[in-house]
C-alpha positions in Angstrom: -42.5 0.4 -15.1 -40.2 -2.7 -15.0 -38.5 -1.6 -17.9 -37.7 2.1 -16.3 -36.9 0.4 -13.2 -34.4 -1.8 -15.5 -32.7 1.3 -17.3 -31.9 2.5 -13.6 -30.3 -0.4 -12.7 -28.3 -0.5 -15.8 -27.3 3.0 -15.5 -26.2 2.7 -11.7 -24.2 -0.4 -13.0 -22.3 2.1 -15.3 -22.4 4.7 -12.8 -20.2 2.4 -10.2 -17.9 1.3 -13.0 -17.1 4.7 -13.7 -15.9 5.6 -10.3 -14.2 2.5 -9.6 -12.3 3.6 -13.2 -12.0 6.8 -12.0 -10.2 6.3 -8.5 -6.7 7.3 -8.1 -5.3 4.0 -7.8 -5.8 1.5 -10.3 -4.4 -2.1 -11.0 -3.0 -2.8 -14.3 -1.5 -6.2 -15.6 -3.2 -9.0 -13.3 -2.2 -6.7 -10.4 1.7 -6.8 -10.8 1.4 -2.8 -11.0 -0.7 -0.2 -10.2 -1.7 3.2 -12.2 -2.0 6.6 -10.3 -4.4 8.8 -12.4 -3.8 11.7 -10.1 0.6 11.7 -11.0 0.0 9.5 -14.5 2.9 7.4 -12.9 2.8 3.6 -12.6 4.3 1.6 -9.8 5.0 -2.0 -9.5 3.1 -3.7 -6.7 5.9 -5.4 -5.8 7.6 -3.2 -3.7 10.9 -4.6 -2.7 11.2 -6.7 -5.9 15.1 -7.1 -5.5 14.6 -8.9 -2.5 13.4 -12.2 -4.8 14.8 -10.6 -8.4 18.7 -9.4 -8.3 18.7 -9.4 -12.2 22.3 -10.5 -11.5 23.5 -7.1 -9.7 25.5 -7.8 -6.6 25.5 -5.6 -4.0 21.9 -5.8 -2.8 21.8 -6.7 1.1 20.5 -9.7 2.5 18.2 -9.9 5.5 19.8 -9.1 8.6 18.8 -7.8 12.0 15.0 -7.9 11.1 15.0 -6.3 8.1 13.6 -7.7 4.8 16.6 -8.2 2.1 16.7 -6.2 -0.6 18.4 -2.7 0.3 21.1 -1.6 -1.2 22.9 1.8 -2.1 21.6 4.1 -4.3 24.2 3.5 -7.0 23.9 -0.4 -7.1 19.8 1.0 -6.9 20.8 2.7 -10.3 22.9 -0.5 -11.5 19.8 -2.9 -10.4 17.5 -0.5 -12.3 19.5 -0.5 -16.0 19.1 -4.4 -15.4 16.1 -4.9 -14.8 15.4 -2.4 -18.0 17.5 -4.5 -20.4 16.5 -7.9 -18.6 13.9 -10.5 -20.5 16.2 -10.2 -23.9 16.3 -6.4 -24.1 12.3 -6.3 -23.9 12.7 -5.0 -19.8 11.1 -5.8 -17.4 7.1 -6.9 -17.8 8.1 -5.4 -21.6 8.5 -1.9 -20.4 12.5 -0.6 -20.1 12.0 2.4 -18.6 12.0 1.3 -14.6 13.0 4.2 -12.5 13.4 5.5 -8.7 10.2 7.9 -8.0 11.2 11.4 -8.1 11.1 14.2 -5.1 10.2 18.0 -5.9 12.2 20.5 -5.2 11.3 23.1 -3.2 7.6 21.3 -1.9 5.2 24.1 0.0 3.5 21.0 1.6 6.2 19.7 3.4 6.0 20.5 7.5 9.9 22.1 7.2 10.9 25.0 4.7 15.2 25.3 4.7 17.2 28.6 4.4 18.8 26.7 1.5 15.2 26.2 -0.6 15.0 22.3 0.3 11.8 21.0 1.5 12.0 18.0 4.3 9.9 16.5 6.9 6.3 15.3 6.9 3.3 15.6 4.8 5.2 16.4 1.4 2.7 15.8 -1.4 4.7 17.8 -3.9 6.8 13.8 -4.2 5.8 11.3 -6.3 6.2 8.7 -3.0 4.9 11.5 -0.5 1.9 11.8 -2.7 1.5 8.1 -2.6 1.6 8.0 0.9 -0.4 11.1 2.7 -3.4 11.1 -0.5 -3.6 7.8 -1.8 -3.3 5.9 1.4 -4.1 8.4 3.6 -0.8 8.2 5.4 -1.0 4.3 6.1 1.4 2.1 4.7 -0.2 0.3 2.0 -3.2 1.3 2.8 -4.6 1.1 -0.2 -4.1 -3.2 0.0 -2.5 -2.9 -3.2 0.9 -3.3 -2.7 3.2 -6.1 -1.1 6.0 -6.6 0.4 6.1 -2.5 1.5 9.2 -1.8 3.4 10.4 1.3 5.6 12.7 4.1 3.7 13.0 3.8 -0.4 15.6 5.7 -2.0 14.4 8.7 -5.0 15.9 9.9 -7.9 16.5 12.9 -7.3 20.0 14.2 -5.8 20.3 16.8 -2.7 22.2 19.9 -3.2 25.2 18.0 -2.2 25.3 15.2 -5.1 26.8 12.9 -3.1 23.2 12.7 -1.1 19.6 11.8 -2.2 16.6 12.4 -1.2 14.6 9.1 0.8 11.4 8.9 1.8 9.7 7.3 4.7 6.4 9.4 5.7 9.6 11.3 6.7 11.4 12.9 3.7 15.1 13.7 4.0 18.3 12.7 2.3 21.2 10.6 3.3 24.9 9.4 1.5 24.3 7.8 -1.6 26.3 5.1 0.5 23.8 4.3 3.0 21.6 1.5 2.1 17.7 1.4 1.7 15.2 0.1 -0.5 13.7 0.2 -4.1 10.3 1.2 -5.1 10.5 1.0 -8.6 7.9 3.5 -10.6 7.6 4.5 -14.8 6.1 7.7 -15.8 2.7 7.1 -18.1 -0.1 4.4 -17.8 0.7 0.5 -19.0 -3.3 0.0 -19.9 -3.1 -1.8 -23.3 -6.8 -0.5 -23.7 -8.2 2.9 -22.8 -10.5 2.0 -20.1 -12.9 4.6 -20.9 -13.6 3.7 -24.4 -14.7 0.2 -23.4 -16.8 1.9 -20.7 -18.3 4.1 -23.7 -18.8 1.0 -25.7 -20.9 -1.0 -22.0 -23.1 2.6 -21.5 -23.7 2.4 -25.0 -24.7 -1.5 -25.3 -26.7 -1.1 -21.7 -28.9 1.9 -23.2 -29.5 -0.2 -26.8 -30.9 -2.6 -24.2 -33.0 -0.7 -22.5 -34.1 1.0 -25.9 -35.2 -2.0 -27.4 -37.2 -3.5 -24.3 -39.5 0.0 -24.6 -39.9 -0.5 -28.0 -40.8 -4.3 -27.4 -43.1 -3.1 -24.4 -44.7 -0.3 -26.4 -45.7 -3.0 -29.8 -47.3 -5.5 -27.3 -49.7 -3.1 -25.5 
């Protein structure tokens, strides 16, 4: 009986590991970035990284009038970006050079206001890599996964308005603005950073946990 009672244990063990693997959200690299398995996009956990890391760009703001530093316009966003991608000897940053601004889908059915013109804007737009961030992985609380620091108020995307000279922002509300305005940078890549598959090493523990359990019936079974 122990030895049942033993296999149960060690497949509940497995069981938990596999939905902790399995969540949405998942820290890679010590925690300096985090992997969304829903989007297969990875953000850093720093978010407002240019507030302590210019990578020699000027033109990101300092703090003033209670805001954090680190905004800037969304071309010396662009500039800060192609640094940071060609920084530690061409390697990039944390050895990955292909940093970006998250993108924003155009036209999004989940977002509260549907234009004439085929844009999408307001609240609870999913459809966006940050909007999807936001309203499913943190439930529409500002880090409220506890995952991320330094999270400030509006972050500049990607992806231009019909009028190239906006962009779109997000900040629960999503809209665009002049690429002249200032805000701040959540950087994000496309793809996981995992250096291992997670789930192959959770094949290998299942696999080792029911050789244990294997062996202790066999063990059980020659004494009796």
């Amino acid at each position: 009986m122990r030895f049942i009672k033993f296999g149960a244990m060690c497949i509940g063990i497995l069981l938990a590991t596999l939905t902790a693997v399995n969540a949405a959200l998942v820290t890679r690299l010590g925690g300096q970035a985090i992997y969304d398995t829903d989007l297969n996009v990875t953000w850093l956990a720093d978010s407002n990284l240019a507030a302590s890391n210019s990578f020699g760009v000027a033109g990101i703001n300092p703090a003033a009038g209670g805001y954090a530093a680190g905004s800037m316009t969304w071309f010396t966003a662009q500039d800060w970006l192609s640094a940071m991608n060609t920084s530690d000897g061409g390697a990039g940053y944390l050895g990955f050079s292909d940093w970006r601004l998250p993108a924003t889908v155009q036209p999004d059915a989940s977002c509260s206001i549907q234009a004439p013109s085929g844009a999408s804007y307001g609240y609870n737009c999913k459809g966006s890599e940050m909007g999807h961030l936001f309203y499913v992985e943190e439930n529409g609380v500002a880090n409220g996964s506890g995952l991320f620091s330094n999270v400030q108020g509006t972050y500049w995307s990607d992806t231009w308005s019909i009028n190239p000279q906006y962009a779109w922002h997000f900040d629960g509300f999503q809209n665009t603005d002049s690429k002249d305005n200032s805000y701040y940078v959540r950087v994000a890549r496309s793809g996981d950073i995992a250096a291992v598959p997670v789930p192959a090493a959770l094949w290998l523990f299942g696999s080792g946990l029911l050789g244990l359990v294997s062996m202790a019936r066999g063990s059980r079974q020659r004494v009796g």
